[in-house]
C-alpha positions in Angstrom: 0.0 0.0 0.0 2.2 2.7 -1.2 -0.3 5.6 -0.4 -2.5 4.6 2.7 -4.2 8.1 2.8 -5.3 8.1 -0.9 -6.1 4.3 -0.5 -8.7 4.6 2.0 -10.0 7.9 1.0 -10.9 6.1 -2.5 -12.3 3.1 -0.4 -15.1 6.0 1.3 -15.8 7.7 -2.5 -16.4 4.2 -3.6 -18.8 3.1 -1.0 -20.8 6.2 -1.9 -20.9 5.7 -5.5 -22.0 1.9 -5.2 -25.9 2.4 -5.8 -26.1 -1.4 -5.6 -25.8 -0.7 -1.8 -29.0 0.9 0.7 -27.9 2.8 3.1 -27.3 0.3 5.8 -24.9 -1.4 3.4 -22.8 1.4 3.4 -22.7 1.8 6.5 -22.0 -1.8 7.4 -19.3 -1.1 4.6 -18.0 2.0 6.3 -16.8 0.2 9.4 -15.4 -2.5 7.6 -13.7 0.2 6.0 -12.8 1.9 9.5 -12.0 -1.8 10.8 -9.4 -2.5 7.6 -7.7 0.7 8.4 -7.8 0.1 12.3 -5.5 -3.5 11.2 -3.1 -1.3 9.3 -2.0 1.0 11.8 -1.8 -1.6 14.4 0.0 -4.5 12.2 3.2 -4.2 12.9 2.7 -4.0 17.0 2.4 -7.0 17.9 -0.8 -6.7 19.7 -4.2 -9.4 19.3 -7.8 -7.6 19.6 -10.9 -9.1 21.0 -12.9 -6.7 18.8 -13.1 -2.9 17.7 -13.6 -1.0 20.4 -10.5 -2.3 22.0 -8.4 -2.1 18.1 -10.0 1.5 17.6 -9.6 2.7 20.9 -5.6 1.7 21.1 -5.2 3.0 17.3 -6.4 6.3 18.8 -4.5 6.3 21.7 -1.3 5.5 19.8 -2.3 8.6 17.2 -2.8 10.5 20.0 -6.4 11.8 18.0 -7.8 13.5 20.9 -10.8 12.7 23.1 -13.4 14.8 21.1 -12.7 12.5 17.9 -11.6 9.4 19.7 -16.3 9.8 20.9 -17.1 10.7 17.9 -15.9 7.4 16.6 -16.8 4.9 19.2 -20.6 6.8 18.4 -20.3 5.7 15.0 -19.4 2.1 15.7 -22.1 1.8 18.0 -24.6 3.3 15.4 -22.9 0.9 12.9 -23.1 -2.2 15.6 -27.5 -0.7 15.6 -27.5 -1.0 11.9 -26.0 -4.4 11.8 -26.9 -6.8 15.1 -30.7 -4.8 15.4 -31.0 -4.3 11.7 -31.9 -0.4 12.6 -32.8 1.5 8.9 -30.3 5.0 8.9 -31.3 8.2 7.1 -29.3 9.6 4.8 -28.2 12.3 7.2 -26.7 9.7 9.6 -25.1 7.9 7.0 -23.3 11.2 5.8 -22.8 12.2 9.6 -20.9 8.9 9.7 -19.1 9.5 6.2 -18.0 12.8 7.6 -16.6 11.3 10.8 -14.6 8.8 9.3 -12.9 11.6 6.5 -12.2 13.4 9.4 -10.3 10.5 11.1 -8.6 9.3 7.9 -7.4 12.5 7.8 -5.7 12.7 11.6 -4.8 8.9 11.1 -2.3 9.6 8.0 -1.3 13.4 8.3 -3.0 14.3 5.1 -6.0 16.7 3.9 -9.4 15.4 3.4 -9.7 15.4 -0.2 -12.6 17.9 -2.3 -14.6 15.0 -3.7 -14.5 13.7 -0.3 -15.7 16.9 1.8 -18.4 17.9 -1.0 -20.6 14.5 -0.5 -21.7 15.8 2.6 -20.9 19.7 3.0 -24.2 20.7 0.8 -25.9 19.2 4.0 -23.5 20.2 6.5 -26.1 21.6 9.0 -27.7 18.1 8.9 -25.0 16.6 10.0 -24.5 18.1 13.6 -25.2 16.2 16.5 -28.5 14.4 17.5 -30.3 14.3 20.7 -28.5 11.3 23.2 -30.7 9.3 25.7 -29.8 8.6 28.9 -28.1 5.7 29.2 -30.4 3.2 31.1 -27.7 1.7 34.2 -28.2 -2.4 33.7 -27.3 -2.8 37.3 -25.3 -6.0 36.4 -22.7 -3.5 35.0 -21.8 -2.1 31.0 -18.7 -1.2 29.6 -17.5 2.6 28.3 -14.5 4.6 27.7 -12.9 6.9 30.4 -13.1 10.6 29.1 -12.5 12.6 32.3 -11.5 12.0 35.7 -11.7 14.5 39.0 -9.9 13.4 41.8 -11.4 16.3 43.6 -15.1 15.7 43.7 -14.3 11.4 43.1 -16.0 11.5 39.7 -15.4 9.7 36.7 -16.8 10.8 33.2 -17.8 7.2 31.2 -19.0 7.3 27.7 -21.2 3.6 27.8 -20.4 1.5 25.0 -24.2 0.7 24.4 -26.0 0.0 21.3 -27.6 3.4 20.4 -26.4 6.8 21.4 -26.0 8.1 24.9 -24.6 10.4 26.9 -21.6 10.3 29.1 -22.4 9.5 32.6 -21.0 10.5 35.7 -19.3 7.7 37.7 -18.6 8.1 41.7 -16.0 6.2 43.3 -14.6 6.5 46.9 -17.4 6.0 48.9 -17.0 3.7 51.9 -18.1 0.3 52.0 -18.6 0.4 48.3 -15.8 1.2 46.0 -13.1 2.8 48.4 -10.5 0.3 48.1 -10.2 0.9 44.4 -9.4 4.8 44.7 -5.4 3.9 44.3 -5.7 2.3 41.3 -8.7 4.4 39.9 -6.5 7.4 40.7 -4.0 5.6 38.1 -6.3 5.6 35.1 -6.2 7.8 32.2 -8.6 9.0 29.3 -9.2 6.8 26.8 -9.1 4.1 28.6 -11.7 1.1 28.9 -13.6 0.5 32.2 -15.9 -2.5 33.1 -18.1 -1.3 35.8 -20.1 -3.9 38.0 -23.0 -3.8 40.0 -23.8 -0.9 38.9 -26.6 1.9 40.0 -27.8 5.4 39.8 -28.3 7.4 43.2 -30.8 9.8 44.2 -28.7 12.3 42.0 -28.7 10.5 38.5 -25.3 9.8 39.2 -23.8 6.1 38.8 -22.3 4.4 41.9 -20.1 0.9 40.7 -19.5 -2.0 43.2 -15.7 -2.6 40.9 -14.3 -0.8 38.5 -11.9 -3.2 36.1 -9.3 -1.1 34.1 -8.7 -2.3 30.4 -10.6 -5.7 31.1 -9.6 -7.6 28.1 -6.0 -7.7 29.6 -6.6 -11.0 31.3 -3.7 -11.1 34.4 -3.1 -14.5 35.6 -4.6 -15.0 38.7 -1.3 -17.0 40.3 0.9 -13.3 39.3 -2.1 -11.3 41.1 -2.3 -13.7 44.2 1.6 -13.7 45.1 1.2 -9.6 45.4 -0.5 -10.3 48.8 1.5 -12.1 51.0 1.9 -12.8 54.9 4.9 -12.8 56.3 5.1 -13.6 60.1 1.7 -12.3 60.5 2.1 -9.2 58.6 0.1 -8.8 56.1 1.6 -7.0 52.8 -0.5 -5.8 49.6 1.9 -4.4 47.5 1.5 -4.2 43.4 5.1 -3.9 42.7 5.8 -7.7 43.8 3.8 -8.5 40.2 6.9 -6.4 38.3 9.5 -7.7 41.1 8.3 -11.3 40.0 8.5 -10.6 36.2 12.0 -9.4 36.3 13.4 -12.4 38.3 15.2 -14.9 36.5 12.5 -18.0 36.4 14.2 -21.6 37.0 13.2 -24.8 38.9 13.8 -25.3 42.0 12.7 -28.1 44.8 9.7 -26.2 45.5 8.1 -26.2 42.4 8.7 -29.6 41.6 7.4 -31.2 45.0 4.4 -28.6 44.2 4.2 -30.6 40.7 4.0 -33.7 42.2 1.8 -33.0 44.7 -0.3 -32.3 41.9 0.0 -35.5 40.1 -0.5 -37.2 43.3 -3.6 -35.5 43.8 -4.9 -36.2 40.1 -4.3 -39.9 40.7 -5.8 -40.2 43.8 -8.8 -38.1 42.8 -9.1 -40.7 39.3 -8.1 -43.7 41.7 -11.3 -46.2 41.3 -13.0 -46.8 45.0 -10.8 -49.7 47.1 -8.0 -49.7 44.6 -5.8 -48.3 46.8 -2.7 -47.1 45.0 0.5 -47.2 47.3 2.8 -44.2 47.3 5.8 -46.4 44.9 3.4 -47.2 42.4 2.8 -43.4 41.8 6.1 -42.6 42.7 7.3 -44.0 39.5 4.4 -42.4 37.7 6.0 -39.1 38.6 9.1 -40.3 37.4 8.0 -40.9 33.9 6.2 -37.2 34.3 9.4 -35.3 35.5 12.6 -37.7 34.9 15.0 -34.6 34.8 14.2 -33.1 38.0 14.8 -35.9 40.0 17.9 -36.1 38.3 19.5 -32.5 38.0 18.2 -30.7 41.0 20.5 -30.4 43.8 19.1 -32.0 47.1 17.3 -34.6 45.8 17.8 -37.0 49.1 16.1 -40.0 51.0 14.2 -37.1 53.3 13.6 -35.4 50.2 11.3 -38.7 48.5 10.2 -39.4 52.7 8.7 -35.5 52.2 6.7 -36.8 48.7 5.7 -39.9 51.0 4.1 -37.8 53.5 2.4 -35.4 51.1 1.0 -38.6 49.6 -0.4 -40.2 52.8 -2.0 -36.8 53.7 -3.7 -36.9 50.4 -4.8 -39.8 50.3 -6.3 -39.1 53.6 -7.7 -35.8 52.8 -9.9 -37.5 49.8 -10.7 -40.8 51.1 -12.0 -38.9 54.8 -12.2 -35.2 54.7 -13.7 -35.2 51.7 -16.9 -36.8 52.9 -16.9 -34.7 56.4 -17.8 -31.1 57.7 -20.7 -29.0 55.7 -19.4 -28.6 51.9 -19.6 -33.2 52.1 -19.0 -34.5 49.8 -16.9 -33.7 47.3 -17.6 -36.0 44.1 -14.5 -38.0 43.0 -16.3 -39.2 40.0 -17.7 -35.4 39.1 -15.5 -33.2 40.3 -13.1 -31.7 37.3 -9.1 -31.1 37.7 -7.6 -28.4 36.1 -10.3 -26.0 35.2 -9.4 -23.1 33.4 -11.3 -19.7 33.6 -11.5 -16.3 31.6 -13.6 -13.4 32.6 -13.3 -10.6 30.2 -15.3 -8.4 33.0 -12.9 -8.9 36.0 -10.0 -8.9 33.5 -8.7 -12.2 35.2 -7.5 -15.7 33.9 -6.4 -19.0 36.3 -6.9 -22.7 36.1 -8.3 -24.4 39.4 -6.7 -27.5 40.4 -10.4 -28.7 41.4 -13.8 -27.6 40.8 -16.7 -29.6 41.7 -20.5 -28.8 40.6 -22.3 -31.4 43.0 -24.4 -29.5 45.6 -23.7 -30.4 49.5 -26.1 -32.9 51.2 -27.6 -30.2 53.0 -28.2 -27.6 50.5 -25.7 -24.6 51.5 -23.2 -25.4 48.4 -24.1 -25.4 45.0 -20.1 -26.3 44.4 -16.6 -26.2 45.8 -13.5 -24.6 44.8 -10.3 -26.1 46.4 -7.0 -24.9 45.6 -3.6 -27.5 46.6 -1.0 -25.9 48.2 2.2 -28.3 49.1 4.6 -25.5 50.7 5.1 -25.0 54.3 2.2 -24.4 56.4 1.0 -20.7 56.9 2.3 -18.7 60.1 1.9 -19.7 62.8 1.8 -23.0 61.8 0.1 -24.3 64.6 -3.4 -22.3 64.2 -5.0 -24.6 61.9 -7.8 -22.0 61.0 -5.2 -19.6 59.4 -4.8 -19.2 55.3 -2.2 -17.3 53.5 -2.8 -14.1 52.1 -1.8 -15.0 48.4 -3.3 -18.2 48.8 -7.0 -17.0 50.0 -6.5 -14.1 47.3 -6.3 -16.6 44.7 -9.1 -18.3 45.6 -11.6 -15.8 46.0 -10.6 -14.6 42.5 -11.7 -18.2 41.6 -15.1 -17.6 43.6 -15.3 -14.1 41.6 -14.7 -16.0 38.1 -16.9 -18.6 38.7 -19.9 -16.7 39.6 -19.2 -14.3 36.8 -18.6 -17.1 34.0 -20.6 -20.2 35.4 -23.2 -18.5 36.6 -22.3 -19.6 40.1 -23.8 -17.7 43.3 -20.9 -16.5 45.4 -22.0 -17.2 48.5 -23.3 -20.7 47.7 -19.7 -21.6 46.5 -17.3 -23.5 48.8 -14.2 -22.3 48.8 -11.1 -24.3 50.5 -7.4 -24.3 50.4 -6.1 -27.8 50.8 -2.9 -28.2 52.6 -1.1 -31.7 51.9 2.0 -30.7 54.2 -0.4 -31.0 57.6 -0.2 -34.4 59.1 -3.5 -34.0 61.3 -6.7 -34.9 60.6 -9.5 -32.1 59.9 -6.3 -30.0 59.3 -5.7 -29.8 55.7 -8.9 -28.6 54.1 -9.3 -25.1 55.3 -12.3 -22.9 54.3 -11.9 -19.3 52.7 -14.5 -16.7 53.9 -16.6 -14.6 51.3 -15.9 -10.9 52.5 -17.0 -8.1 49.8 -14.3 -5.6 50.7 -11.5 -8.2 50.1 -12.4 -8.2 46.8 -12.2 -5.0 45.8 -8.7 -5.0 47.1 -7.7 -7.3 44.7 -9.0 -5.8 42.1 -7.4 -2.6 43.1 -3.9 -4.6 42.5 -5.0 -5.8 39.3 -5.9 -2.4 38.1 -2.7 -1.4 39.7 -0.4 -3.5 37.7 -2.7 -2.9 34.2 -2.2 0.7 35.2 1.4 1.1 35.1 2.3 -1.5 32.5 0.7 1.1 30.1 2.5 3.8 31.6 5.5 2.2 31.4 4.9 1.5 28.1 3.8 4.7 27.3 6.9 6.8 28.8 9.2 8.5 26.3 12.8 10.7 27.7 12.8 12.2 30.2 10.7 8.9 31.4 8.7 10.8 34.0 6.6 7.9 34.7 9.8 5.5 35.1 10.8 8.0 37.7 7.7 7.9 39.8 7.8 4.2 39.8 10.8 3.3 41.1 11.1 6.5 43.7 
C-alpha cells in the first residue's frame, strides 16, 4: 500500500458511488472500512484484539487523536453495531454524519487533507450533519462497559462514555465511597482517558449519578490469577499488599527449584488419587514412578534430591490420600464427588480482567443444600504462620481463591455465597487440618481488584513513557 491516505480515502468515495448498496450497506461497509484501516495502523505492534472497540480505541491512543474525535468514533461504531446486530434502517443524514466522521479520522490517522470530492458528498448538508439528541443511558445494574473521558480526583467522579448500542450520553461515575468502591481509589486514581472500564454492579443514586460496586481497568487484559495472588502475602503475620511484587516477579530470573517440583507432584498425586477407582488403593511407589516418567529430569539434576527429600513426597501422599478418602466426605461442603468433580479447570472473565486454572472444581451441591459447588485450591509448601493455628490461610493463597469464587460466579453463573471455597494443605499431618475454608468478604475483593488495576495501570505507563521517562521516575522512587 504505497499511499494509505489516498487508498482509504478512495475506499469511502467508492462506498458512496456503489448504488447497488442501501444505506445500511454502506454503513455496514463503512466500518469495515474503518476496521481495515484500524489493522493497518496496528499491524506491525504485535498486539491481538478481541474486537473494535479495544483495536479503535488503542489506534487512537497511539495517534494520539484526541478525546473529542476518539467519541465521535466509538458513536459511529455503535450506530454501525445498531444497523447491523438490530437491523436499525439509517437516514441519509446519519449515513453522511458517519461518512463525515470517518474523513475526518482518515485525515488525523495519516497526516493528510481530506480530499474535495471527499468533503463535498456531505458539506451541501452540513447543518444536517450536527449532532442528535442522546438518551440517557439506562444503568443495567449488572454493569456495562464505556470509555474513560475525564477524571476529577477532587469531587471522586469519573466521566464514562457507555459503549451501548444506540447513542448516549456520558455518565458521571462516583467512586470512593466507603463500604462500596473505596478500596479501588489507588488504582482508579492511576487511570487515564481513553481508557476502557468495566463497571459492575452498577446503579444510579438519588442524584442520576452512577455508583459501581468494581471498577476493572482495560478488562480484556486478562492477568493471571497466580501473578495477582503472590502480590498479597503474609509474612510472620504481617500482612503485605503491595503491586510492585507482580513487576518484582516478572524481572526475576525464572528456573526450577525443589519447590516447584514437590508442588508438581503433589499435583500428580492428587490427580491420581482423585481418578483412583474406590478400594483400589494405589500405594505411594506405584505413583512414585508415575511421577518419574512425568518429570525424569528433576529428579535427576536438582541439587538435594535426598532419602528425606522422597520421605517429604511420601508424606504429602499419605496426607492426600487421607484428605480424599475422609475429609472429603466430612464437615458441611460433604462430599466432594471423585467421579464429578473436574481437575484443572481453566477460567476467563473478560469483565474482572482475570485468567487462572483451578486444580479442582466440583459442581455437585452439599447434602444439605448450603453449596451449589466447591472450589479447592492444593498448596504443598510449608504451612501458613503460625503454623500451629489450623484456621489460618495465607494471604496469596485466599487471594487466589476468591478470584476463583469471583470468576466462577461471573462465568458459570455460580452464586458467590453458595460456593465453597477451601485451600487444601497436603504438608499437615492431622486430621481435619488440611482442608481449610476461605471466607466470602466483599471488601476483600475489591482490594484485589485494586492490585490488578494497579499492575494494568502502570504496564501502560510504562509503556507509554518517552525521555525524560517521568513515569519511570515515579515508579521506582
Amino acid at each position: 500500500m504505497t499511499d494509505p491516505a489516498r487508498y482509504f480515502f478512495d475506499n469511502l468515495i467508492a462506498i458512496d458511488e456503489n448504488d447497488a448498496l442501501t444505506l445500511s450497506g454502506k454503513v455496514k461497509r463503512l466500518r469495515i472500512s474503518l476496521e481495515q484501516c484500524c489493522k493497518y495502523l496496528s499491524r506491525d505492534d504485535g498486539i491481538t484484539f478481541s474486537n473494535l472497540f479495544g483495536r479503535l480505541d488503542y489506534v487512537c491512543n497511539k495517534l494520539q487523536t484526541g478525546n473529542d474525535q476518539k467519541q465521535r468514533l466509538h458513536e459511529f461504531r455503535i450506530f454501525a453495531n445498531k444497523v447491523i446486530k438490530d437491523h436499525y434502517e439509517p437516514s441519509e443524514k446519519e449515513y453522511l454524519r458517519s461518512l463525515k466522521v470517518l474523513a475526518g479520522a482518515y485525515g488525523r490517522f495519516f497526516g493528510a487533507e481530506v480530499p474535495d470530492e471527499i468533503e463535498k458528498l456531505y458539506q451541501h448538508k452540513e447543518n444536517e450533519t450536527g449532532e442528535e439528541y442522546k438518551k440517557q443511558y439506562h444503568v443495567n445494574p449488572k454493569g456495562f462497559r464505556g470509555m474513560l473521558l475525564k477524571i476529577d480526583p477532587d469531587k471522586k467522579e469519573l466521566l464514562v462514555q457507555p459503549d451501548v448500542e444506540g447513542d448516549s450520553v456520558p455518565v458521571v461515575v462516583l467512586y470512593g465511597i466507603k463500604n462500596v468502591n473505596d478500596e479501588l481509589t489507588p488504582s482508579v486514581e492511576l487511570m487515564r482517558p481513553g481508557q476502557q472500564l468495566q463497571l459492575l454492579e452498577t446503579h444510579r443514586n438519588d442524584d442520576g449519578k452512577v455508583v459501581p460496586g468494581l471498577i476493572i481497568l482495560e478488562p480484556d487484559y486478562l492477568l493471571d490469577v497466580t501473578s495477582v495472588a503472590k502480590c498479597f502475602q503474609n509474612i510472620q503475620g504481617k500482612r503485605i499488599r503491595a503491586f510492585e511484587l507482580f513487576f518484582i516477579g516478572r524481572s526475576e530470573i525464572r528456573k526450577l527449584t525443589k519447590a516447584i517440583h514437590k508442588g508438581n507432584v503433589a499435583n500428580l498425586f492428587f490427580d491420581e488419587l482423585i481418578n483412583d477407582e474406590d478400594g483400589s488403593n494405589k500405594e505411594f511407589q506405584q505413583v512414585l514412578l508415575d511421577s518419574f516418567r512425568v518429570f525424569p529430569l528433576p529428579y535427576t539434576s536438582l541439587e538435594g534430591i535426598d532419602k528425606n527429600y522422597f520421605n517429604e513426597l511420601e508424606e504429602q501422599f499419605n496426607n492426600l490420600r487421607r484428605i480424599v478418602n475422609e475429609d472429603f466426605q466430612k464437615g458441611d461442603h460433604r462430599p466432594v464427588n471423585r467421579t464429578k468433580s473436574n481437575l484443572e479447570v481453566s477460567l476467563m472473565s473478560p469483565e474482572l480482567g482475570l485468567q487462572g486454572r483451578m486444580d479442582l472444581f466440583d459442581e455437585t451441591p452439599s447434602e444439605n443444600d448450603h453449596y451449589q459447588s466447591k472450589i479447592i485450591e492444593l498448596k504443598s509448601g510449608k504451612l501458613p504462620f503460625p503454623s500451629n493455628n489450623p484456621s489460618v490461610v495465607a494471604e496469596d493463597h485466599t487471594a487466589q481463591v476468591r478470584m476463583y469464587n469471583m470468576m466462577a460466579q461471573r462465568v458459570l453463573g455460580h452464586h458467590p455465597q453458595k460456593i465453597f471455597n477451601a485451600v487444601l494443605y497436603s504438608s499437615s499431618p492431622n486430621q481435619g487440618e488440611a482442608l481449610r475454608y476461605v471466607s466470602h468478604f466483599r471488601s476483600f475483593e475489591r482490594e484485589i481488584i485494586n492490585v490488578r488495576n494497579q499492575i494494568v495501570a502502570w504496564e501502560y505507563l510504562l509503556a507509554a513513557d518517552k525521555e525524560p521517562y517521568p513515569f519511570f521516575e515515579k515508579f521506582f522512587l
